[in-house]
DOMI-371364 format. One record per atom (N, C-alpha, C, O): residue in three letters; x negated, y, z negated. Coordinates in steps of 0.1 Angstrom, whole numbers, plus 2048, in hexadecimal, padded with zeros to 3 digits. Atoms other than C-alpha are relative to their C-alpha. Layout:
ALAXYZ;...
***
This chain:
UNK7F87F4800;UNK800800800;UNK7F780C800;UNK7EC80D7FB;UNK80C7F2801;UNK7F2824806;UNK8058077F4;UNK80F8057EE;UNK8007FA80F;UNK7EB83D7E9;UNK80D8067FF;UNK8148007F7;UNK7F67FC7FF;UNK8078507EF;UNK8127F47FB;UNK81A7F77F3;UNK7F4806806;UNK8258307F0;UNK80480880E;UNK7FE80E818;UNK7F58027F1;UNK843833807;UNK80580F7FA;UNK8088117EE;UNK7F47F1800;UNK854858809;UNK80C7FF7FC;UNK8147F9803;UNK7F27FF808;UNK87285C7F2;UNK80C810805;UNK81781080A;UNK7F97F4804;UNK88087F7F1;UNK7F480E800;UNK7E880F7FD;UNK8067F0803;UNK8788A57F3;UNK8068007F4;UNK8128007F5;UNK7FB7F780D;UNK87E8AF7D0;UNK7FF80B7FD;UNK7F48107FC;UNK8027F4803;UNK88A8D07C5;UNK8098007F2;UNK8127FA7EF;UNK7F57FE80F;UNK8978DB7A3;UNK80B80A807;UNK80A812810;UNK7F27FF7FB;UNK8BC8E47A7;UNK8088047F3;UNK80F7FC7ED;UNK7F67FA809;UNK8CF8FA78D;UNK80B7FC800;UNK8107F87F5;UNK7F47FD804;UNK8F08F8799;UNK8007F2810;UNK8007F481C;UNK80080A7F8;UNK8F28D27AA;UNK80F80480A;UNK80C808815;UNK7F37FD7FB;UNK9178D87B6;UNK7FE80880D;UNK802804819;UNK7FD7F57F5;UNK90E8F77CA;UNK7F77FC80B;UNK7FA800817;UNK8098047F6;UNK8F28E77DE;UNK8087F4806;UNK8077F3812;UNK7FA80D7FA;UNK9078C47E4;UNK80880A80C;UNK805809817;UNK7F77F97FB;UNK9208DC7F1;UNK7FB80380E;UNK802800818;UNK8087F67F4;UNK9088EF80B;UNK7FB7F6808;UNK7FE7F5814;UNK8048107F5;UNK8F88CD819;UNK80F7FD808;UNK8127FE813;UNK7F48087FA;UNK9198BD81C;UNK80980780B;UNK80D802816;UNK7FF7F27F3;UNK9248DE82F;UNK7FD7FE80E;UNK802802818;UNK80D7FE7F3;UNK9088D7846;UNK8017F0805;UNK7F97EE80E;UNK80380F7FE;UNK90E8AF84A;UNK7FA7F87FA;UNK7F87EC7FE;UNK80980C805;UNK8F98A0833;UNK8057F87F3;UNK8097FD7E8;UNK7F980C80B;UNK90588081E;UNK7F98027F2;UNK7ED8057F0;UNK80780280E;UNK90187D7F7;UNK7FB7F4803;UNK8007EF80D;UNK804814805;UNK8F08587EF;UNK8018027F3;UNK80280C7ED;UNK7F7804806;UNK8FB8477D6;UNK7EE7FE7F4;UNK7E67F67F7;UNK80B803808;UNK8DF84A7B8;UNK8007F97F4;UNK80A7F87EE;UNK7FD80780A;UNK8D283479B;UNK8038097F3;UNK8098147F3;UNK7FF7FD80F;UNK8D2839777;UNK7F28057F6;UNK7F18097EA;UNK80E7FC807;UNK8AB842773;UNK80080E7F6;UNK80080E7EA;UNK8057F1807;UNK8A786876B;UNK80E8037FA;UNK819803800;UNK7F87FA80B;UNK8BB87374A;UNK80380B805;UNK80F80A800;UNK8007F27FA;UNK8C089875D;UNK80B7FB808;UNK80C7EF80A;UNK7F37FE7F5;UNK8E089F775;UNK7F37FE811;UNK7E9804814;UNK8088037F8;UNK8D1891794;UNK8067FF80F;UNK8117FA80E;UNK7FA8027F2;UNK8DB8907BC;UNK7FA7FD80B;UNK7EE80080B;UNK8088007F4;UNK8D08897DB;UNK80D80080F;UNK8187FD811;UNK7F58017EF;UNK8DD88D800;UNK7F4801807;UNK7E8805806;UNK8078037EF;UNK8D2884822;UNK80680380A;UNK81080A80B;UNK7FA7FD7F3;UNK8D6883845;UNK7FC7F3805;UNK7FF7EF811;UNK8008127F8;UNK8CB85E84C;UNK7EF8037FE;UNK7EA7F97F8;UNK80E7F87FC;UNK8A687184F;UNK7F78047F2;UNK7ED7FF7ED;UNK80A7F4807;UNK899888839;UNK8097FC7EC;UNK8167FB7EC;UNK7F77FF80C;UNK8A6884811;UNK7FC80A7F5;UNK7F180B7F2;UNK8037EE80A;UNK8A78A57F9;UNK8057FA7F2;UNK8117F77F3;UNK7FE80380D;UNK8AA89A7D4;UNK80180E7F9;UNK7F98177FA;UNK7FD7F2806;UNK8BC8B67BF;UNK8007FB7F1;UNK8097F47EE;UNK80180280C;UNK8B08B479A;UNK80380A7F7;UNK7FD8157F8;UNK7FD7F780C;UNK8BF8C777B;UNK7F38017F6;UNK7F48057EB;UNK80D7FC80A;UNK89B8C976C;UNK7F3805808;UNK7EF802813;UNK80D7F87FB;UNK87E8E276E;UNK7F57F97FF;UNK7F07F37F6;UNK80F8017FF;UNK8608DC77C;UNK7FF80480C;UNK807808814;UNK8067F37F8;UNK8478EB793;UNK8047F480E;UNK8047E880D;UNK7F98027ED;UNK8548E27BC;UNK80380D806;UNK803819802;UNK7F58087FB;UNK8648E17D3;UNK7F17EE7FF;UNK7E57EF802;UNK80D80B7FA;UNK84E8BA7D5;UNK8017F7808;UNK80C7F780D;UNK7FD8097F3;UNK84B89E7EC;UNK7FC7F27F5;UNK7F27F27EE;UNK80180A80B;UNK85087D7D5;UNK8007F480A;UNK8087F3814;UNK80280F801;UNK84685B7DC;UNK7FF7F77FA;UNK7FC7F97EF;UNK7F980B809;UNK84E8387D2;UNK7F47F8801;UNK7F17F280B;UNK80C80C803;UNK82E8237C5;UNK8017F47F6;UNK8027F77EA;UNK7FD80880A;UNK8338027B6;UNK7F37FC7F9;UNK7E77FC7FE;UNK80E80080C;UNK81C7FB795;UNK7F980C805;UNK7F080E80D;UNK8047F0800;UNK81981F792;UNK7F38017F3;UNK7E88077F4;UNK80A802809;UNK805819775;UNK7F27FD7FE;UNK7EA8037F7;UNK80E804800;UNK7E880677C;UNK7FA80980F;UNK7EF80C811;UNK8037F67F8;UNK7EB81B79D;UNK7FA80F7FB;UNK7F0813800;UNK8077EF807;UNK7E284078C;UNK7F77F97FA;UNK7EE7FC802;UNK80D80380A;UNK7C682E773;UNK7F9802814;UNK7F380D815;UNK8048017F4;UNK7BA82779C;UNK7FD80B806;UNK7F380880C;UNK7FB7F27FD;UNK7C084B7A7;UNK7F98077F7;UNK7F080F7FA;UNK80A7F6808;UNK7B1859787;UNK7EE7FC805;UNK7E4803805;UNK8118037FF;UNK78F847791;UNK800803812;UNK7F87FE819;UNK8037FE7F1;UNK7908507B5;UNK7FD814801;UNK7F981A80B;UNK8067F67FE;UNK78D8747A6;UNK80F80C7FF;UNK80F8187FD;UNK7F27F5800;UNK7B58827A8;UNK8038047EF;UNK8037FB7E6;UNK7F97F980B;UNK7C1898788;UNK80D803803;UNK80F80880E;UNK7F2801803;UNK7E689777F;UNK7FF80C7FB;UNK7F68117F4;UNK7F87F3808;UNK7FD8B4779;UNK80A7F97F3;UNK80D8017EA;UNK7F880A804;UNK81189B767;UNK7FF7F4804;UNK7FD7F180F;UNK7FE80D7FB;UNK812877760;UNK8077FA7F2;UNK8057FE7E7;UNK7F780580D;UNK829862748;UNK7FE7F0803;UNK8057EB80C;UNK80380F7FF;UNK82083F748;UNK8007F67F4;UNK7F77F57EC;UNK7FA807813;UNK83482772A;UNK8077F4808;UNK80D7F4813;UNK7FB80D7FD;UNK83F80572C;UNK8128027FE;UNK81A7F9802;UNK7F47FE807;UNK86181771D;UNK80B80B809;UNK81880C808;UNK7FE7F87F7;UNK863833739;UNK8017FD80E;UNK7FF7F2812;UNK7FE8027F1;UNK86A839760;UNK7F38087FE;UNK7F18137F8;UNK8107F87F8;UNK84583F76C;UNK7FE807808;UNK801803814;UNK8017F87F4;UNK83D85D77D;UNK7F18067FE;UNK7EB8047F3;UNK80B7F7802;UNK81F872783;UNK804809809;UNK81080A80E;UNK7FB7F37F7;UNK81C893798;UNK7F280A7FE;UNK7EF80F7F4;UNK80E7FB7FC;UNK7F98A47A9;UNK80780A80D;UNK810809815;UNK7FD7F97F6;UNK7F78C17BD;UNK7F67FE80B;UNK7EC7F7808;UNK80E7FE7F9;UNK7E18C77E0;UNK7FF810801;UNK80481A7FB;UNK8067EC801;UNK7CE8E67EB;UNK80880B7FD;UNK8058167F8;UNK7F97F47FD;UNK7E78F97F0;UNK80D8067F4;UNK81580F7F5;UNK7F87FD80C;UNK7FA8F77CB;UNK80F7FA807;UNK818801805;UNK7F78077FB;UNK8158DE7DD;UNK8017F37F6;UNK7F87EC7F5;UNK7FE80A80C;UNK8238C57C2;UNK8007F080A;UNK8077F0814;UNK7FA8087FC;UNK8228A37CD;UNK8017F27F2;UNK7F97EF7E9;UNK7FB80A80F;UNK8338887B3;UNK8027ED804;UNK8057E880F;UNK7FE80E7FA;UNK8368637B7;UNK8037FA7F2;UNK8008007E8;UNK7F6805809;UNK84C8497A1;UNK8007F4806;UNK7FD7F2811;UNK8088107FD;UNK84A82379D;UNK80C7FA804;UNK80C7EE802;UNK7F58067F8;UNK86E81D7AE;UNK80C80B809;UNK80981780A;UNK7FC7F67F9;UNK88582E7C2;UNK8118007F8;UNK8187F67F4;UNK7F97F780A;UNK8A18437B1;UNK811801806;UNK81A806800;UNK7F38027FB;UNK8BE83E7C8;UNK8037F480F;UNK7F97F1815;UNK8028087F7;UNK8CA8247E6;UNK7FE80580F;UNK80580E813;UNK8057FA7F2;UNK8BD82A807;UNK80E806809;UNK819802807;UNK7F47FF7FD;UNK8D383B81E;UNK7FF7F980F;UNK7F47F6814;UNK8008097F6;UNK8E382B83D;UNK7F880680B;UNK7F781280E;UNK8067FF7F4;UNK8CE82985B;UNK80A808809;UNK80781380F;UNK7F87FB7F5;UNK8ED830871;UNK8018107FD;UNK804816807;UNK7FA7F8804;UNK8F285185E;UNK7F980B808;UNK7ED80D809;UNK8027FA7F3;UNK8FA86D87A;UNK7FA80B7FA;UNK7FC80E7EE;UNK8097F2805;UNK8E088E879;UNK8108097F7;UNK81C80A7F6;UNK7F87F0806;UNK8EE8AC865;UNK80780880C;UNK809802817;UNK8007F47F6;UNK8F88CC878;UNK7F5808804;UNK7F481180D;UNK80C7F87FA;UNK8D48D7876;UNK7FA7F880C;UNK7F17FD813;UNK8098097FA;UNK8C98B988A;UNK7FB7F77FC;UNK7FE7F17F1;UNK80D80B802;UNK8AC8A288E;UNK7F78047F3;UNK7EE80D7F3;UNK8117FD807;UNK8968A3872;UNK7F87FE803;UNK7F57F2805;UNK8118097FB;UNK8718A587C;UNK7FA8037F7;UNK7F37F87F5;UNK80C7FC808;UNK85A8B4860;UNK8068077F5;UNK81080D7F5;UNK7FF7F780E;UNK8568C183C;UNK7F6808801;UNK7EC8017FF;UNK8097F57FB;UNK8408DF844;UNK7FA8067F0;UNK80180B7E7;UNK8047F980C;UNK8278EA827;UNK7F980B806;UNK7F280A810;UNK8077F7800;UNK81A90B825;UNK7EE801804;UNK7EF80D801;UNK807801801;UNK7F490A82B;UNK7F780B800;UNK7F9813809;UNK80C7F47FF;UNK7D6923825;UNK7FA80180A;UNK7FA809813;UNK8088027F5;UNK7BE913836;UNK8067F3807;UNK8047E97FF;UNK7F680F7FA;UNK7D38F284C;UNK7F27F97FD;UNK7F27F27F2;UNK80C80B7FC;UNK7B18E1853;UNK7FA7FF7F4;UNK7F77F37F1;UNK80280B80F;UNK7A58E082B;UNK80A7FE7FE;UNK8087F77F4;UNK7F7806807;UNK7C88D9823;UNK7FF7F180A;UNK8047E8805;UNK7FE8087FB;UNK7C48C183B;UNK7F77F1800;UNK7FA7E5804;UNK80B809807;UNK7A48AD82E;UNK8067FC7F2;UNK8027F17ED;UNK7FA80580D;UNK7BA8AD80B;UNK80B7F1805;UNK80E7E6800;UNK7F180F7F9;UNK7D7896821;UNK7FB7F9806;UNK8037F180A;UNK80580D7F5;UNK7C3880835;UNK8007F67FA;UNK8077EC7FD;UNK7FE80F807;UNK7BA86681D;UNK80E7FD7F9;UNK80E7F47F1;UNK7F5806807;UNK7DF866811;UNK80C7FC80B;UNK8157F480B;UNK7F78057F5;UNK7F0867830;UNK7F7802810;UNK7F680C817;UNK80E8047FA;UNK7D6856847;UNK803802811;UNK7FB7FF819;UNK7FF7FF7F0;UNK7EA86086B;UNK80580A803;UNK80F80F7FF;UNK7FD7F37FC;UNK7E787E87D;UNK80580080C;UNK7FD7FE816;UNK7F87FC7F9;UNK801885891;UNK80280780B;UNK807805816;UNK8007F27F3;UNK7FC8A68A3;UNK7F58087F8;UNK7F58067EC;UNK80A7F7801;UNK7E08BF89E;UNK80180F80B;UNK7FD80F816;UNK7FE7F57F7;UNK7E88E38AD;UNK7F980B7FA;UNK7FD80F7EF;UNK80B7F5805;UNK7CC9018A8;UNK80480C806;UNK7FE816803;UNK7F87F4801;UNK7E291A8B6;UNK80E802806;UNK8137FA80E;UNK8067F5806;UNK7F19358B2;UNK8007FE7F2;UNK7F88077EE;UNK806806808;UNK7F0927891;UNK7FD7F67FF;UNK8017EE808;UNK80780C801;UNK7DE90B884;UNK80D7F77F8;UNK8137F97ED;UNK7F380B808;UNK7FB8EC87C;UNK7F77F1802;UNK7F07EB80A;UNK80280E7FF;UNK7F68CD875;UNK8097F57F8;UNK80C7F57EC;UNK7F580C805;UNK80E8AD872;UNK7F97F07FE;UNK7F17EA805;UNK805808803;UNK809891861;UNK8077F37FE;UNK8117F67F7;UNK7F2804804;UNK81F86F85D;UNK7F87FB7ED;UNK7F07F37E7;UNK801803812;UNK81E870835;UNK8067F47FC;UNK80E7F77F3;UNK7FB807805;UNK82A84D82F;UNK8118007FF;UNK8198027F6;UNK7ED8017FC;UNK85184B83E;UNK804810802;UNK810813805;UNK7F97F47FC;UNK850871843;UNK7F7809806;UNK7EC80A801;UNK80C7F37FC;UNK83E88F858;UNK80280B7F9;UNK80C8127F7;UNK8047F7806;UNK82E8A5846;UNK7F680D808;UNK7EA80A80B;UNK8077F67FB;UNK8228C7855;UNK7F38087F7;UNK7F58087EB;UNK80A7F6804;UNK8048DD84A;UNK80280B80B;UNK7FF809817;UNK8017F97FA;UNK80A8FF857;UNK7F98127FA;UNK7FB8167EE;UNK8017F3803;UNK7FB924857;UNK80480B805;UNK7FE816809;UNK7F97F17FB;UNK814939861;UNK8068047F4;UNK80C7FD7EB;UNK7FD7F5810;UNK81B957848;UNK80D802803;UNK81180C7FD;UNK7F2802803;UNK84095184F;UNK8077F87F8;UNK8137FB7F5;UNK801801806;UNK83F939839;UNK8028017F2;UNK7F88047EB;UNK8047FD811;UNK84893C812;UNK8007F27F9;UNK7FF7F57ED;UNK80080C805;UNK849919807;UNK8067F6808;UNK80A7F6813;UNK80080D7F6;UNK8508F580E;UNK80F800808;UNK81A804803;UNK7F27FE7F6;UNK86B8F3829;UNK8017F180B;UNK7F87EA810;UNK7FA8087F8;UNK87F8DB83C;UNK7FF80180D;UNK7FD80E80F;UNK7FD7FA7F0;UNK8808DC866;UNK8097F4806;UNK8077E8804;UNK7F58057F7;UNK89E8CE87C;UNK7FF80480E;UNK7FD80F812;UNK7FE7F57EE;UNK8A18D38A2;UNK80F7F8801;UNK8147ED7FE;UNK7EF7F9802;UNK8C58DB8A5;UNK8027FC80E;UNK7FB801816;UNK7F88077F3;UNK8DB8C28C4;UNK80D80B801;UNK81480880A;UNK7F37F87FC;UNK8FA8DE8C2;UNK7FE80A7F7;UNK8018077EB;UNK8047F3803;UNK8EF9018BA;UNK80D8057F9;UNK80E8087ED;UNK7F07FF800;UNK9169078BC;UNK8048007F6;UNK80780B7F1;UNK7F9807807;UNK9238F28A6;UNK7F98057F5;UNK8018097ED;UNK8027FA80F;UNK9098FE889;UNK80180D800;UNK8038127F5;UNK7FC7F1803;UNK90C924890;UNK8127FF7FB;UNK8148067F0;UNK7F6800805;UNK93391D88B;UNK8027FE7F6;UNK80C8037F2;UNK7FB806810;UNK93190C869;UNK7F48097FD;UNK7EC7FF7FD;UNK80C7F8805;UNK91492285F;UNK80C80F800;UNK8088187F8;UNK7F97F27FD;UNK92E941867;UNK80A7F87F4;UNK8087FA7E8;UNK7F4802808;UNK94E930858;UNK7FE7FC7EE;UNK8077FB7E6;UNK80480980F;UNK93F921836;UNK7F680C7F9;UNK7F080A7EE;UNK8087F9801;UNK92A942836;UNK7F37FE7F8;UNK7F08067EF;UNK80D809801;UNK90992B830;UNK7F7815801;UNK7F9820806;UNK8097F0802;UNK8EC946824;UNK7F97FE808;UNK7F37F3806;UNK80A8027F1;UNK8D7947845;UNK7F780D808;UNK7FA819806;UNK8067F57FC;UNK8C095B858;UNK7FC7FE811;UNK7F57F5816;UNK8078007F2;UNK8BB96287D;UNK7F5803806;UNK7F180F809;UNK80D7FD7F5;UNK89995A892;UNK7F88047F6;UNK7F480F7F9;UNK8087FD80A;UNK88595C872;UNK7F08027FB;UNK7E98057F2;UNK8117F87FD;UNK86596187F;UNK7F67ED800;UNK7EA7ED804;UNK80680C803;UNK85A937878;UNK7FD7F780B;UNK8057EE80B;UNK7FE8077F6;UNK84F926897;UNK807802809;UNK8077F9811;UNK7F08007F6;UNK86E9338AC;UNK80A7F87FD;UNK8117F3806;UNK7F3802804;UNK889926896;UNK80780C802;UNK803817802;UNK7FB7FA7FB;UNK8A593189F;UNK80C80A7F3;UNK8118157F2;UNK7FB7FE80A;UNK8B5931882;UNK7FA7FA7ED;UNK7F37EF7ED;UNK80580480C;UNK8AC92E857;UNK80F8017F5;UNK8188097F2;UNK7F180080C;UNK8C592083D;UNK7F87FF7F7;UNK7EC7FB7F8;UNK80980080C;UNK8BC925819;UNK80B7F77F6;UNK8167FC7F7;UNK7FB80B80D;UNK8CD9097FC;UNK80380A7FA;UNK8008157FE;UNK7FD7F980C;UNK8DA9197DE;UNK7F57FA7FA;UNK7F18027F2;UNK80C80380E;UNK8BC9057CB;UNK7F5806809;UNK7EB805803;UNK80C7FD7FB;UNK8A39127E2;UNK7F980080C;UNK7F2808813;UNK8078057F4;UNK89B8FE7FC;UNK803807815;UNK80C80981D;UNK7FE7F67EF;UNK89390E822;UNK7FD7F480E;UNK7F37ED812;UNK8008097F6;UNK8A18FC840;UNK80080A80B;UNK80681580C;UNK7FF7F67F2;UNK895909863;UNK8027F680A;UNK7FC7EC80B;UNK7FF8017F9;UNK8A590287E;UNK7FE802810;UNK80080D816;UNK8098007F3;UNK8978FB8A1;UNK8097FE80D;UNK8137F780B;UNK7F98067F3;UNK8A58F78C5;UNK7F47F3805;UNK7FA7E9808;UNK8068087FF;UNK8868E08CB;UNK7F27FF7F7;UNK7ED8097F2;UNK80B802807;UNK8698D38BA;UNK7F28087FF;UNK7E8803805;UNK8057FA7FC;UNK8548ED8B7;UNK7EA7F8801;UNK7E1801802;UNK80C807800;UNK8308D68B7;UNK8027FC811;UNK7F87FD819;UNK8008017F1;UNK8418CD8DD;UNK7FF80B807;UNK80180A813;UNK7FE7F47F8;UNK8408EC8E9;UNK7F080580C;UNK7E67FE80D;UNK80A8037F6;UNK8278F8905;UNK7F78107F7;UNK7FE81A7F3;UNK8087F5807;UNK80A9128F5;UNK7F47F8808;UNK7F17EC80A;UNK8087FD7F9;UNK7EE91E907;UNK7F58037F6;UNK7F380E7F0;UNK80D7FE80A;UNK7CD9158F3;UNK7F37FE80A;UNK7F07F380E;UNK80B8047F8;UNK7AE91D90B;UNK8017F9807;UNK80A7FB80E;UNK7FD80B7F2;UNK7AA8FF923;UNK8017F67FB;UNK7FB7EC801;UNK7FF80D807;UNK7B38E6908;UNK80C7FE7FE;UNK80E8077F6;UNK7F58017FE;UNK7DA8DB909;UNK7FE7F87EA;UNK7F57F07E7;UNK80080180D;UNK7E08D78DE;UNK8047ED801;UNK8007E67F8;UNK7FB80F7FE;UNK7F08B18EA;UNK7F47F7803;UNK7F37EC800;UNK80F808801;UNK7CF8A68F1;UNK7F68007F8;UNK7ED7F97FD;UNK8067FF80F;UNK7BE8AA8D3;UNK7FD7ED7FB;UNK8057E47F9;UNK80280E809;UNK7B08898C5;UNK7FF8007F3;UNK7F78057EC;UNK7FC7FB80F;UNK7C18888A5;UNK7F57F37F8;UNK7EF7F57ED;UNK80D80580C;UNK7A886689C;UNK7F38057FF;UNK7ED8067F5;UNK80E7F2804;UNK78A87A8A1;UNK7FE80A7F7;UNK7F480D7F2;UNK7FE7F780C;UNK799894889;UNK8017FA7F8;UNK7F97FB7F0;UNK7FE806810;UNK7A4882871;UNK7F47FC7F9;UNK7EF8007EF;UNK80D807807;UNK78586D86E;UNK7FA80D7FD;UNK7F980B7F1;UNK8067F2804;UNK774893869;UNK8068027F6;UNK7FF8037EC;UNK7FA7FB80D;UNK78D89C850;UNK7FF7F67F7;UNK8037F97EB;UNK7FD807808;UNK78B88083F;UNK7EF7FC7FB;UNK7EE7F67F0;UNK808804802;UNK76487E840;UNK7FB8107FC;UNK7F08127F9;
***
């Protein structure tokens, strides 16, 4: 298994669970049906894709949680390979979790089972779309990018301008590294099959939104009541055609990089 574990959930702490179910479900996306783990008011929703965990308890996020089994003798393994915890709770009497940031002060948390039942494969996109990427913030992409290599060992896409992005598959999910100052924290991306259809429910449900927001060429930005920032795309913006010198960004030998970032 890799260090990381299988991709669970974006986690964000969530004040007012109600108002956020409300705003997804708005938008198409299903509750799943959760266990009995965490003591705290707890939620999650999907779209078949992507899963947003809404917790009634503070802590520092929005984060990206993964599922490691023998979480326990895993971190003793992790502490000797050199990683420092923000948090770790490890009891024969407790649900084991820990929680480490990377460069860029981005929480990521991992837990020794998973916290609700998967959702159905069949289950149709939202109104934002396709989900493709969890987009983090980056300083510098290429050292944040030497921090993710040995955790999520496949590099995806590599694009050096007009900013520097980089996508990664993080273990069941793509994870972006970007340095555009449009940017304020971790964010969601969709590319949107009926523009239509979500400008309409985005108008009638008066969803908090913003037009052409400056992020890639989304077209549009929904904001959650707990926080979280979904931008929406007409196409993937990593497909798109950009003019870097006489080197096309699609040709990039991402195992050559990697092995660099990782060496």
């Amino acid at each position: 298994m890799s260090v990381l574990g299988r991709f669970l959930e974006f986690s964000i702490y969530t004040p007012n669970i109600l108002d956020s179910l409300g705003f997804y479900k708005r938008l198409g996306f299903r509750e799943q049906q959760i266990g009995d783990v965490w003591s705290h008011k707890y939620a999650v929703i999907s779209d078949g894709i992507i899963c947003i965990g809404l917790h009634d308890r503070v802590f520092d996020g929005p984060a990206l949680t993964f599922v490691h089994q023998d979480l326990a003798a895993h971190a003793r393994s992790m502490t000797d390979h050199g990683f420092e915890f923000s948090f770790l709770q490890l009891d024969e009497d407790a649900f084991n979790e820990l929680g480490f940031i990377d460069r860029d002060g981005h929480m990521i948390s991992m837990i020794e089972a998973r916290t609700f039942s998967p959702p159905d494969e069949n289950t149709a996109d939202s109104l934002c779309g396709a989900f493709f990427e969890i987009v983090l913030p980056a300083k510098d992409a290429l050292r944040s990018g030497r921090f993710w290599a040995p955790l999520a060992p496949s590099l995806l896409h590599l694009r050096e301008e007009p900013t520097t992005h980089m996508r990664f598959d993080a273990n069941n999910v793509s994870l972006g590294l970007s340095e555009s100052i449009a940017l304020s924290g971790p964010s969601l991306c969709f590319k949107c099959h009926d523009k239509k259809a979500l400008q309409r429910q985005i108008e009638n449900e008066y969803l908090s939104h913003k037009k052409f927001p400056g992020f890639e060429g989304a077209f549009v930005e929904l904001q959650a009541p707990e926080g979280t920032t979904l931008y929406v795309f007409d196409e993937d913006f990593l497909g798109e055609s950009y003019v870097v010198d006489e080197t096309d960004p699609a040709d990039v030998d991402s195992d050559s990089v990697l092995k660099q970032l990782v060496n």
